[in-house]
C-alpha positions, -999 to +999 in steps of 0.1 A: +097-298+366+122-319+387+128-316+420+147-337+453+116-347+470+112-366+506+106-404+504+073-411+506+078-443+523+103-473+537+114-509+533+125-529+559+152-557+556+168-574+581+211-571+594+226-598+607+256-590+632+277-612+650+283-607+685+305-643+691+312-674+679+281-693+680+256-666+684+244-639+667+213-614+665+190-595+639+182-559+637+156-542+616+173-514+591+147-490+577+158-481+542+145-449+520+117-455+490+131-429+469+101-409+452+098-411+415+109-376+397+076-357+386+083-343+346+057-315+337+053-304+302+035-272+292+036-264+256+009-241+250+018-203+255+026-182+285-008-169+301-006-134+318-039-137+344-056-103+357-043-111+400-070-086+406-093-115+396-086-141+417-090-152+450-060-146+475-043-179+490-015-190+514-020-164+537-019-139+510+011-153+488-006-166+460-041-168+440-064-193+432-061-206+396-063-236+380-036-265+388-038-279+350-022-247+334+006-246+362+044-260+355+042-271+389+019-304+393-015-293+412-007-323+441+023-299+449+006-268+458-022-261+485-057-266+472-086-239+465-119-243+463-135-254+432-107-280+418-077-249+413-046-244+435-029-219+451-002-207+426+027-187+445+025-146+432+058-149+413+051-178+393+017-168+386+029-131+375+062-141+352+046-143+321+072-161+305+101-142+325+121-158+351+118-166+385+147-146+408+180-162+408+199-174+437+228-194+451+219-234+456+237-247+485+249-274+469+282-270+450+272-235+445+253-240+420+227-213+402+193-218+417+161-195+411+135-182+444+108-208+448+079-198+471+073-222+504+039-227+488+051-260+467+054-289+490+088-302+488+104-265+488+082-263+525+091-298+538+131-287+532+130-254+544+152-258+569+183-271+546+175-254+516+191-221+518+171-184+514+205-167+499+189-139+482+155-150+482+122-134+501+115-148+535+085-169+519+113-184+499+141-212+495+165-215+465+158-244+450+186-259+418+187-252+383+199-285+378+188-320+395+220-328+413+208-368+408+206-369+374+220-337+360+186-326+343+169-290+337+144-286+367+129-260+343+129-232+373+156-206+361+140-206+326+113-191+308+084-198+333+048-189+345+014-202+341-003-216+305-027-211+283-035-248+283-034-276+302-001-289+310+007-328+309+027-343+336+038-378+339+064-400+364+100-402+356+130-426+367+137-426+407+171-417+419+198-450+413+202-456+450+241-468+465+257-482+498+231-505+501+200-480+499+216-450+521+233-432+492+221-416+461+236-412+431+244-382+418+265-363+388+300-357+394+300-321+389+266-320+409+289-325+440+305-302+462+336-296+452+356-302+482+341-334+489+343-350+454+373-365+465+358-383+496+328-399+474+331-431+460+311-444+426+301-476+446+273-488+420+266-456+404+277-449+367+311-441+356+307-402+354+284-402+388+295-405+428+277-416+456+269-395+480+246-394+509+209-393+506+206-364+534+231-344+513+212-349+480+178-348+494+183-321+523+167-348+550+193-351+578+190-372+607+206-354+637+217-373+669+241-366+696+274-382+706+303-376+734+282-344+740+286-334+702+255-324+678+258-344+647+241-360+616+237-398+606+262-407+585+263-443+567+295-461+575+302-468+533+307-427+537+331-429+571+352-460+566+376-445+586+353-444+617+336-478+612+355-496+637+340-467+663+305-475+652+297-491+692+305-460+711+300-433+676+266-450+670+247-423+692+209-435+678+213-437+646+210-468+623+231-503+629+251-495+594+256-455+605+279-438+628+266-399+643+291-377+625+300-344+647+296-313+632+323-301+642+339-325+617+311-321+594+303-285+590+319-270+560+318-305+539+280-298+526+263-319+552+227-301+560+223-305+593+256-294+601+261-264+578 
C-alpha cells in the first residue's frame, strides 16, 4: 500500500538575498523531508474473521486484530492491547471484495473510502475529500499521483491469513529547489497541466506543488485575502510582488489568494 504521507521532518539551508550593493543578509528556509513510500505485500489468502469475536476499537469503528495480517502497516493504525491494531470495520469485513469507490480530488481520479482510522488518511482529513464516502471517511487515490503506482485500495482487499511483509520504497523526486514534488503527467489536474513545468523531474512527469500533491497547505493572509503558500518557481508571474505578496510565508513563496486559487486544485483554497 502507497499512500502521500506528511513529512516526518525538515532540513534547514540558508538564502542569501541582497538588499544593496555592498550588503546583504541570510534567512533560514525550512525545506520538507519527504517520507519514504511504505510497500506492503500480503500473499497469503483473504481471511474472513468472526467481528463478533473481537474487541471493538476507535470509538466503535474497528476491531482489534492483529497488525501483521493487515495490508495496511500496523504503525499506521491505532494500537490494541496485546501487540494487534485497530483495523477499520470495512477493511476488516471485505473478504477479498473492495473497499467503496469514490471521486479523488485530484484530477478526478477513481479513489476507494478509507476509514480516518489509518494515520495519514486522519492527518489529511481536511483536504482529502469525503465524496461519497461515510462521515468516518476520506477518499483516498487509486493511483499514487507521485509515481503513478497501484496504492492497492480499489482492489481485491481485506485482512490475511498470514503475515504480511512490508518494506520502505523510493521517496517522492523532489523539484523547485525542495518545494515541489514530482508527479505523473496525467496524475495532474487537468486544467493546470499547462501551468506546471518539468523543472528536474522526468520527461513524462511535472512539478507541482508539494501542498497539492501531499494535501498539506500553508494558509496565510494578504491585502485582506485568505490564501495558500505558493513557491515562487510556481507563480513566476508574481515574483517581482514577493515584498508586499509575501504575507508570512517562506522567503522563496508568495501567499497566493484564493480567490485566484480556488478552482486550480490548490487544497486550502478549494
Amino acid at each position: 500500500m502507497s499512500l502521500a504521507r506528511a513529512a516526518g521532518g525538515v532540513a534547514a539551508a540558508a538564502l542569501v538575498v541582497a538588499c544593496s550593493i555592498g550588503e546583504s543578509t541570510t534567512e533560514t528556509v525550512t525545506l520538507p523531508v519527504r517520507a519514504r513510500r511504505e510497500t506492503r505485500t500480503c500473499e497469503s489468502p483473504f481471511a474472513r474473521p468472526d467481528p463478533s469475536t473481537l474487541e471493538r476499537c476507535g470509538d466503535g469503528k474497528g476491531r482489534c486484530f492483529d497488525g501483521a495480517r493487515t495490508p495496511i502497516p500496523a504503525k499506521d493504525l491505532p494500537p490494541c492491547a496485546g501487540g494487534d491494531v485497530c483495523v477499520p470495520d470495512a477493511l476488516l469485513e471485505a473478504g477479498g471484495g473492495t473497499l467503496k469507490s469514490c471521486t479523488f480530488f485530484l484530477g478526478s481520479k477513481p479513489g476507494a473510502c478509507m476509514s480516518l482510522l489509518v494515520k495519514d488518511i486522519a492527518a489529511n482529513k481536511d483536504v482529502l475529500q469525503q465524496d461519497v464516502c461515510a462521515d468516518d471517511e476520506r477518499c483516498a487515490p487509486c493511483v499514487d499521483p507521485t509515481n503513478g503506482q497501484d496504492t492497492r485500495l480499489c482492489g481485491a482487499i481485506g485482512v490475511h491469513e498470514e503475515a504480511c511483509v512490508g518494506g520502505e520504497g523510493a521517496r517522492a523526486a523532489a523539484c523547485c529547489h525542495g518545494f515541489g514534488v514530482c508527479m505523473n503527467a496525467d496524475a495532474a489536474p487537468e486544467g493546470s497541466r499547462g501551468d506546471l513545468s518539468r523543472d528536474t523531474c522526468a520527461d513524462d512527469q511535472l512539478c507541482a506543488p508539494a501542498a497539492m500533491v501531499e494535501g498539506a497547505p500553508v494558509k496565510c493572509d494578504v491585502l485582506g485575502f485568505d490564501g495558500v503558500c505558493l513557491d515562487t518557481c510556481f507563480a513566476t508571474m508574481l515574483r517581482p510582488t514577493t515584498p508586499v505578496m509575501r504575507g508570512g510565508c517562506g522567503p522563496t513563496e508568495v501567499c497566493l489568494p484564493c480567490a485566484v486559487g480556488k478552482g486550480q486544485g490548490m487544497p486550502g483554497c478549494d
